[in-house]
C-alpha positions in Angstrom: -8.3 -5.9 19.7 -5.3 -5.9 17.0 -1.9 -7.1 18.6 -0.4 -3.2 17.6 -3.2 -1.8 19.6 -2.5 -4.1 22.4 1.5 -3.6 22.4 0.5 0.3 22.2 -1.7 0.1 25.4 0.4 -2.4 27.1 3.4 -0.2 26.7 1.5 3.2 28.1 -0.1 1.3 31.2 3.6 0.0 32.0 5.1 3.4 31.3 2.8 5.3 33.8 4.1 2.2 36.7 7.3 3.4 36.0 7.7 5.5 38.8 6.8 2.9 41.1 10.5 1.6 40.6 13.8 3.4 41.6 17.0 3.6 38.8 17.7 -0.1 38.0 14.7 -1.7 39.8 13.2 -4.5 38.3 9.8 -4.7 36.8 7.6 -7.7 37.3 8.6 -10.8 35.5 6.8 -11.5 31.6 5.0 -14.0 33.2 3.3 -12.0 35.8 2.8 -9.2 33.2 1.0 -11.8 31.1 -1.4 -13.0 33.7 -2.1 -9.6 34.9 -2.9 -7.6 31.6 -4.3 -11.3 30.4 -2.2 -10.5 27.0 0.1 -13.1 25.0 3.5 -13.3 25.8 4.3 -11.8 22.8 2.5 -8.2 23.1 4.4 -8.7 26.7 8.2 -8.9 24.7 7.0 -6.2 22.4 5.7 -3.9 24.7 8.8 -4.0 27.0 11.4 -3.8 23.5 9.0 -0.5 22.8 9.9 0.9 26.4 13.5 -0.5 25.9 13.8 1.5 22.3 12.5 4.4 24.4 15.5 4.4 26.6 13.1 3.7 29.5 13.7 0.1 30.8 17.0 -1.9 30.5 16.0 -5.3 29.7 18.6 -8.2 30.4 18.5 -11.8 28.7 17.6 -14.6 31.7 18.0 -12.2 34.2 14.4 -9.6 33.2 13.3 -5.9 32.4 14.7 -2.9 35.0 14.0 0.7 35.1 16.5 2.0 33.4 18.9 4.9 34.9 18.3 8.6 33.9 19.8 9.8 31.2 21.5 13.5 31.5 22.5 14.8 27.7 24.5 17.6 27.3 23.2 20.5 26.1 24.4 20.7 22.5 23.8 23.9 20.3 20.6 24.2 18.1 22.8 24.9 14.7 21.5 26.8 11.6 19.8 24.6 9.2 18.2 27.8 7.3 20.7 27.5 4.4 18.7 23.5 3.5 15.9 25.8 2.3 18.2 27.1 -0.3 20.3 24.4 -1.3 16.9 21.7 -1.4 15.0 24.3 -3.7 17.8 25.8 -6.1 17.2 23.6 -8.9 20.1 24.7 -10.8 17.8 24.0 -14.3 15.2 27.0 -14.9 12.9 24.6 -17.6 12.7 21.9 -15.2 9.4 21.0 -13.0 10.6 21.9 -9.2 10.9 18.3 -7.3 8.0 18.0 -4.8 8.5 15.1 -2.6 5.3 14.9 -0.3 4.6 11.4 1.0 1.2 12.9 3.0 -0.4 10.9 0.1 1.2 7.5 1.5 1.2 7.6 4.5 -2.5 8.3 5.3 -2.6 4.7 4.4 0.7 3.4 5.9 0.0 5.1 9.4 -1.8 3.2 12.0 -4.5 5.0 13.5 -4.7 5.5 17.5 -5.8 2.7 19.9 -8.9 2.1 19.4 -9.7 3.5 16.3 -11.0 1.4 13.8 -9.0 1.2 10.6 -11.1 1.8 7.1 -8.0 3.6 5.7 -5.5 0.4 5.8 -3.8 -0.4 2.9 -3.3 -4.4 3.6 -4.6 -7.6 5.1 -5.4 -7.9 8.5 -3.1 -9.8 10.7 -5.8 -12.9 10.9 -5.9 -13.0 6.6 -1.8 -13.0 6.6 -0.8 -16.1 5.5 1.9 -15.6 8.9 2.3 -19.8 8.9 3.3 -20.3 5.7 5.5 -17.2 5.4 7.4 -18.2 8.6 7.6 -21.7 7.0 9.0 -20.4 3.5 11.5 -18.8 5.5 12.6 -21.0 7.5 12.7 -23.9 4.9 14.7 -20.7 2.8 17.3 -19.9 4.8 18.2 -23.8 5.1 18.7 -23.9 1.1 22.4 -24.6 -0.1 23.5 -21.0 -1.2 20.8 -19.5 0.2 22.9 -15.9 1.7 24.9 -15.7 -0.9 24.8 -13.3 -3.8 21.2 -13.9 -5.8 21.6 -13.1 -9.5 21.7 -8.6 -10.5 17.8 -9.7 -11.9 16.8 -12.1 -9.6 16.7 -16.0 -9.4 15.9 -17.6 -12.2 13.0 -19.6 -10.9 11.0 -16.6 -9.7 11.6 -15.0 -12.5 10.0 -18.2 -14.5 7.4 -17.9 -11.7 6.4 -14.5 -12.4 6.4 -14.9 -16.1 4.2 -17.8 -16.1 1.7 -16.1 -14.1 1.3 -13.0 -16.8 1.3 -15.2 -19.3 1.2 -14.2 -23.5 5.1 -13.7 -25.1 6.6 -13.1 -21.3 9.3 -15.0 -20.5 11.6 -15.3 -17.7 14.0 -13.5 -19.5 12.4 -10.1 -19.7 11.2 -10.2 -15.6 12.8 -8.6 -13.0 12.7 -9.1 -9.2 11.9 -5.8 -7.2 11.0 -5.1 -3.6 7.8 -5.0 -3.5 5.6 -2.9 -5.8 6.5 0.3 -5.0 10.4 -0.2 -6.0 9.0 -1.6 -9.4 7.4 1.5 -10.0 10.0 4.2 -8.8 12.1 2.4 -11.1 9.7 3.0 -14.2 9.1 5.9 -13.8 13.1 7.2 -13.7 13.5 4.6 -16.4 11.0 6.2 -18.9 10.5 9.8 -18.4 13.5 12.5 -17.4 12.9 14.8 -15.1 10.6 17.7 -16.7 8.8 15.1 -18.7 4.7 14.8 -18.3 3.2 11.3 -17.2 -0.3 10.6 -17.9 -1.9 9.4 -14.9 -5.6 8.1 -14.3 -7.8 10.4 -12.6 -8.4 9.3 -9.6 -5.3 7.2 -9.0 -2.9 5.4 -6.7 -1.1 8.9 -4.2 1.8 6.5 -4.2 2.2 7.0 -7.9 1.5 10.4 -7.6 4.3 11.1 -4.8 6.8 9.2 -6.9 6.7 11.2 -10.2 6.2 14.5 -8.3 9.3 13.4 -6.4 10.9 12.6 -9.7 10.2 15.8 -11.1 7.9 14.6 -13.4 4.5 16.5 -14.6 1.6 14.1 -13.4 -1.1 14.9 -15.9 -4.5 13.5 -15.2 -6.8 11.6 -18.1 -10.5 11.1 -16.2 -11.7 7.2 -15.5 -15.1 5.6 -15.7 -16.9 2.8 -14.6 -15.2 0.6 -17.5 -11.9 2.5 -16.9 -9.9 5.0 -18.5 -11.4 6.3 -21.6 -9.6 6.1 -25.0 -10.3 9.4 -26.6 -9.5 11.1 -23.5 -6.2 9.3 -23.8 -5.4 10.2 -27.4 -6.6 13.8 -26.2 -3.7 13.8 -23.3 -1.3 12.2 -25.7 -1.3 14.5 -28.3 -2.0 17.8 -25.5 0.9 17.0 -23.6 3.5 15.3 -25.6 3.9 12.6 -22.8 5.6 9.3 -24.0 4.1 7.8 -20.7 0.7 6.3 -19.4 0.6 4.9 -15.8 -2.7 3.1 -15.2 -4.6 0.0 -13.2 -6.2 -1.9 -15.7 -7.5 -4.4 -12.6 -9.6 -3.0 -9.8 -8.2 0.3 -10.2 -7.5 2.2 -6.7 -9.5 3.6 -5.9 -12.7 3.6 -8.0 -12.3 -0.4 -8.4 -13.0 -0.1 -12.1 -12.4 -2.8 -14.7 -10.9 -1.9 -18.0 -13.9 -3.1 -20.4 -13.0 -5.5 -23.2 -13.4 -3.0 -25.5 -10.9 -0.5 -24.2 -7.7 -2.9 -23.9 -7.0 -3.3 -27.5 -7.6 0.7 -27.8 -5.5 1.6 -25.0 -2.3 -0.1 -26.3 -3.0 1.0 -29.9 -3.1 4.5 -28.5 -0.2 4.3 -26.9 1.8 2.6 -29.9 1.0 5.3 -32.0 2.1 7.7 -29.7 5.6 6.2 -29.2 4.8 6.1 -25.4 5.1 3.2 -23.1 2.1 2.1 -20.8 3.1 0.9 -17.4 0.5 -1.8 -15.8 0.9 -1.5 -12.2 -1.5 -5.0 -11.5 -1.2 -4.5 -7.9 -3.9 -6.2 -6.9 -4.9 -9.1 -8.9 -4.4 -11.6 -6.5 -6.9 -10.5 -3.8 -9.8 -11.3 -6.5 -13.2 -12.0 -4.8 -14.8 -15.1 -5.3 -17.9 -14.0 -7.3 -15.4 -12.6 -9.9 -15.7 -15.1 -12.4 -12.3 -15.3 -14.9 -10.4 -12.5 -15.2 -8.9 -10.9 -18.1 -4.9 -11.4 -18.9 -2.5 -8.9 -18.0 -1.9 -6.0 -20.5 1.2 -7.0 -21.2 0.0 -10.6 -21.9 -1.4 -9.3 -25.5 1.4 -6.8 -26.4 4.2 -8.4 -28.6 5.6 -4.7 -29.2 6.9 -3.7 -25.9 4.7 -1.2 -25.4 4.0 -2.4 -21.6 6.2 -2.2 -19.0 4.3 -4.4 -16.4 4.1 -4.4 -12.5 3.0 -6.8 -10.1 3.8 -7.5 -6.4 3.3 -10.3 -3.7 3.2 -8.1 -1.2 -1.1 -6.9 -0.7 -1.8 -10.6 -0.9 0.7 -11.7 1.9 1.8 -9.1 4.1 3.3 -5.1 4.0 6.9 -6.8 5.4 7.0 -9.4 2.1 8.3 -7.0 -0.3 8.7 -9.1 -3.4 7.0 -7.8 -6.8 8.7 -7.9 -10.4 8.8 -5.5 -13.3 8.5 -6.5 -16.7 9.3 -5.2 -19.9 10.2 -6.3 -23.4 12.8 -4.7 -25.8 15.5 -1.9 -25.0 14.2 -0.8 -22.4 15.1 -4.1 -20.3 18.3 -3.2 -20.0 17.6 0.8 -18.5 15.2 -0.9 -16.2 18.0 -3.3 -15.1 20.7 -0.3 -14.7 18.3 1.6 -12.5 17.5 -0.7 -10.3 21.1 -2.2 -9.8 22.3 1.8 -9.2 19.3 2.4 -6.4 19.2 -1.6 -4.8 21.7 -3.8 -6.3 19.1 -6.5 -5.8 16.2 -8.3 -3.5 17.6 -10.4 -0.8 17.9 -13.6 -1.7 17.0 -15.1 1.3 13.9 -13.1 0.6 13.7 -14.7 -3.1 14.3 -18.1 -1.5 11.4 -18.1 0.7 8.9 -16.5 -2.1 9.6 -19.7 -4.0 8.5 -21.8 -0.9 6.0 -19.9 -0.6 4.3 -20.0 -4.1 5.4 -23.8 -4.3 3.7 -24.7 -1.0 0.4 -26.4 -0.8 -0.6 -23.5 1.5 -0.5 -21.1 -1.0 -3.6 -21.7 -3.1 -5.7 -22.1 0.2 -4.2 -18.7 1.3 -5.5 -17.3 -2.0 -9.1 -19.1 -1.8 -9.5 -18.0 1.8 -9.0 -14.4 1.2 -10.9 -14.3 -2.0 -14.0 -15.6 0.0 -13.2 -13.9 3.2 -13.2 -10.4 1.3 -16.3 -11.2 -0.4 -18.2 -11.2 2.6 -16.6 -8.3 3.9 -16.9 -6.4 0.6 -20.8 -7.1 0.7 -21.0 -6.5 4.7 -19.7 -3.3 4.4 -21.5 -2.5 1.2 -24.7 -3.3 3.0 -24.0 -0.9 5.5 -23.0 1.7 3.8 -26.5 1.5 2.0 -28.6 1.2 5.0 -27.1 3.9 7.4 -25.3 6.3 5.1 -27.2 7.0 2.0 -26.1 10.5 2.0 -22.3 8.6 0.7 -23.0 7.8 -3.0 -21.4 3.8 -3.5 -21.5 4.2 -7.3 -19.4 0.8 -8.1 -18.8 -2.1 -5.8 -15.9 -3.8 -7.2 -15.4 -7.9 -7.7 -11.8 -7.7 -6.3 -8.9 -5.6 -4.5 -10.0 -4.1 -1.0 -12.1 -0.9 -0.6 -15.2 1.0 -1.6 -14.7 4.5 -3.3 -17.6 7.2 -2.1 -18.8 10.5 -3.4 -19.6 12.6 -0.6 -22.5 15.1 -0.9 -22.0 18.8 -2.5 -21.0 20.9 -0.1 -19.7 18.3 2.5 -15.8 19.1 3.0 -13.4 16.0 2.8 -11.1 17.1 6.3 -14.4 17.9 7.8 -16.1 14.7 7.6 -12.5 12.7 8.3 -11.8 14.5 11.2 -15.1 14.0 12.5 -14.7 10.4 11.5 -11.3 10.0 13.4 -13.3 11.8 17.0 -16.0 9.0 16.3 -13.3 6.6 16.4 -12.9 5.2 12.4 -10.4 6.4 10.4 -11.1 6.7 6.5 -8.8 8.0 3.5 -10.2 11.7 1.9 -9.9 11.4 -1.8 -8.1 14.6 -2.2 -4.6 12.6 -2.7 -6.0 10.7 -5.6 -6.7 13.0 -7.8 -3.3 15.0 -9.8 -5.8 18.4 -10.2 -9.0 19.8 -8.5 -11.3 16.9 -8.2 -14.7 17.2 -9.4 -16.3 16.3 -6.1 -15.1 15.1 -2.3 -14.7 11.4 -1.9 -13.7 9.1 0.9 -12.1 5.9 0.6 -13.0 3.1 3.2 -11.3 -0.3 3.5 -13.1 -3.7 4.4 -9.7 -5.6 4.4 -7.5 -4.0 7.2 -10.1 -4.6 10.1 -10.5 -7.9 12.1 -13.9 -8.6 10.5 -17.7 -8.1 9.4 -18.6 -7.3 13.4 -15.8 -4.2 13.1 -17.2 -3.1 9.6 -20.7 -2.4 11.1 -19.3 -1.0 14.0 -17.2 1.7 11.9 -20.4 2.0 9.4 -21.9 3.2 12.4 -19.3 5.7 13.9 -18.6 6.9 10.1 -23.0 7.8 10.4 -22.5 9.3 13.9 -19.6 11.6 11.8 -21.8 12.4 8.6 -24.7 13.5 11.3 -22.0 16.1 12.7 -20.3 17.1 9.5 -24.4 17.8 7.9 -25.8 19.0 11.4 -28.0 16.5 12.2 -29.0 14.8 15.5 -26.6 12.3 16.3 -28.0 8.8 16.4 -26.9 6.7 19.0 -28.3 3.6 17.2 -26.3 0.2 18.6 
C-alpha cells in the first residue's frame, strides 16, 4: 500500500474513534497507534498532523495528541461575489483571445486517486524509485555550505548553471542557462517571453495539457500541427507557419507526451530550418530525457545542441527523474532573448532557493546519482514491457501503436465509438485510474485515447492488477460479460 494511501486510511479510522473521547481527551499514544494499525511511525505523525490541520485533534510536543475542543464560528454573511464574473471576463481589449485558465488538464495527473485505487494516471516516480536518500543527503550536506541561505545569484549559481550547460552540450554555455523551478516555471516563462497575448503558438498535436493550460492562460492561440510516429511532421509545420503567422513552435523532440515519439534524424535539421525562416523561435521542452530506458541505445543531442542561431529556447528539469517536491529545471536560450527571459522570471520569482540550488549540486555531484539514473532506467524497462504485455494479452480492443524506449507511459487509441469519460469512469469504479486523451489535443481529436502510466505504481504485480481492472472496465464500457479472471 502507498504511504499517502495509508496516511489517508489511517486518518479516517482515527477520525470515526473520535467520539470515543470528550473535548481535550487524549488519544492513544503514537506508539500504541503504531502497533495497533501495524503502520510506521511516520504514516502515524502524518495521520494525526492531517486530523490536527483539520481542526480535529490538538496535538502537544512530549506531552501527545487530544481531541480538540469544538469550535463555534460566527455566522458571517455570505457577500456578493457576482460582480468577479464581470470584472475576470471584461478584457478591456476587443482583438485579444479571452484568457482561459483551466488547470482540469493538470491536475488529472497531479491529483491522487482515492485509497485504493491504482494509479495509471501519475505523472512521477513512485515513492520506492525516488532517489529519497540522496535527496535528504544533498540537503542536508546543502544547508551546511558557507553561504548557503543567502541570496543565490538573479540567474542562478554559477556551477549549476555550468552543470546544466554541460549536459545539453553543442555552443551552450553557462552563460546563456537559467535556473527555474522546476519545468513548468521554465515554460510559463517562455511562453510570456515570446508571444504577447493574442499571439498564436504552434503546439504538437497531441501534447503536454500543461503547455496547453499555460498559453490558454496566457491568452495565447494554441494552434495544433499533427505528430507521427517519427514526430512532428515538417510540411505540416511550414503549413502552420505560414497559416497562422505564429513566431512560435512548442514541441518534445524526446519521448514526446504522450505518444512517446522520437523526432527522426531526418526531421531535426528540417524542423529548425523551418523555424529560421520563419523568424520564429522553437522551445524544446526535454522534459524527460533522463528517465531513458535501458534498451534505448544513444540518444540524440538536444535541439538546441545543433543551433548556433538562437533559434531554440531550451527546457529541461530535474524534477520527473527525482521527485514532484525537487523543483529545479533551467531555461536556455542564446541571443536577445536571454535577457527577456531573465526580466520575466526575476518579475514572477526573483529566483530558485538557493538552499534548493545547493543541494541539486550535491545531488548531481554525488556517487548516488548515476546509480539513481541506472536503477530507474532498468526498473522502467521492465515495467514498460510488463505493462505492454498486458495490455496485448487482455485488452486488444486498446490499439498500443508505439511503445516508447524512454519517459513513462503508453499512449492508447480506444475503439470507434468507445467514449473517453465512459471508459475512465468505469475505470475509476473498477479501481484504476487512467488519463482520457481529450486534454492533449488543442482541437477535436481524431479518435478517443487513454493514457496509462507504468511509473507512478509500486511495481509490475500492480501493473497486471490495473491491466486487469482497466479489462473488467472495457467489458462494461463495450457490454460484454465481465470477466472475473485473477
Amino acid at each position: 500500500m502507498q504511504q499517502r494511501s495509508s496516511v489517508a486510511e489511517l486518518a479516517e479510522q482515527l477520525r470515526r474513534e473520535l467520539d470515543r473521547y470528550s473535548p481535550g481527551g487524549k488519544l492513544p499514544s503514537s506508539r500504541a497507534l503504531v502497533e495497533r494499525f501495524r503502520v510506521s511511525p511516520v504514516t502515524v505523525s502524518r495521520a494525526l498532523a492531517q486530523l490536527a490541520a483539520e481542526g480535529l485533534v490538538v496535538t502537544r510536543p512530549g506531552a501527545g495528541a487530544f481531541r480538540a475542543h469544538p469550535r463555534t464560528p460566527a455566522a458571517a454573511p455570505p457577500g456578493d461575489t457576482s460582480w468577479q464574473e464581470v470584472a475576470l471576463s471584461a478584457d478591456g481589449s476587443p482583438e485579444l483571445v479571452p484568457r482561459s485558465v483551466d488547470a482540469s488538464g493538470v491536475l488529472v495527473s497531479l491529483a491522487a486517486p482515492p485509497p485504493g485505487v491504482i494509479e495509471f494516471n501519475g505523472g512521477y516516480l513512485h515513492p520506492s524509485l525516488q532517489p529519497e536518500r540522496a535527496l535528504g543527503a544533498a540537503l542536508s550536506r546543502a544547508g551546511r555550505r558557507p553561504g548557503a541561505w543567502g541570496r543565490p545569484p538573479m540567474e542562478g549559481i554559477a556551477e549549476l548553471r555550468e552543470w546544466f550547460a554541460r549536459s545539453i552540450g553543442g555552443p551552450v554555455t553557462a552563460a546563456g542557462v537559467l535556473i527555474t523551478a522546476g519545468g513548468q516555471s521554465a515554460l510559463t516563462t517562455a511562453l510570456r517571453a515570446l508571444a504577447p497575448p493574442g499571439a498564436p503558438v504552434l503546439v504538437e498535436s497531441p501534447t503536454y495539457p500543461g503547455m496547453l493550460a499555460i498559453a490558454r492562460a496566457t491568452g495565447l492561440r494554441p494552434v495544433p500541427v499533427p505528430v507521427d510516429a517519427d514526430g512532428v511532421r515538417p510540411a505540416l509545420l511550414a503549413d502552420a507557419f505560414r497559416a497562422s503567422g505564429a513566431r512560435v513552435f512548442v514541441c518534445q523532440p524526446l519521448f514526446q507526451n504522450p505518444t512517446g515519439a522520437v523526432l527522426a534524424p531526418a526531421r531535426r535539421a528540417e524542423v529548425l530550418r523551418i523555424a529560421r525562416e520563419a523568424g520564429a523561435f522553437v522551445v524544446e521542452d526535454d522534459f524527460v530525457r533522463r528517465l531513458v530506458h535501458e534498451d534505448a541505445g544513444p540518444l540524440p543531442p538536444p535541439l538546441a545542441a545543433e543551433d548556433p542561431d538562437g533559434v531554440v529556447v531550451h527546457v529541461s528539469s530535474l524534477t520527473k527523474a527525482t521527485s514532484p517536491s525537487f523543483r529545479v529545471g533551467a531555461l536556455t536560450a542564446h541571443g536577445p532573448v536571454l535577457e527577456r527571459l531573465r526580466a520575466i522570471q526575476i518579475v514572477d520569482s526573483f529566483f530558485v532557493p538557493r538552499p534548493l540550488q545547493e543541494a541539486t549540486l550535491e545531488l548531481v555531484g554525488s556517487p548516488a546519482w548515476p546509480r539513481h539514473l541506472r536503477a530507474i532506467s532498468a526498473e522502467l524497462r521492465v515495467r514498460r514491457d510488463a505493462m505492454a504485455a498486458a495490455l496485448r494479452l487482455h485488452l486488444s480492443d486498446l490499439v498500443l501503436p508505439h511503445i516508447p524506449s524512454g519517459g513513462y507511459h503508453l499512449w492508447l487509441r480506444l475503439p470507434e465509438g468507445v467514449s473517453e469519460s465512459a471508459l475512465t469512469a468505469a475505470a475509476l469504479r473498477a479501481g484504476v485510474a487512467v488519463t482520457p486523451g481529450r486534454p492533449y489535443f488543442s482541437a477535436e481529436p481524431p479518435a478517443g485515447h487513454v493514457r496509462v502510466s507504468f511509473a507512478a505504481v509500486a511495481g509490475t504485480a500492480e501493473i497486471a492488477e490495473g491491466v486487469r481492472r482497466l479489462r473488467t472496465a472495457c467489458d462494461e464500457v463495450l457490454g460484454r460479460p465481465v470477466q472475473h479472471s485473477g
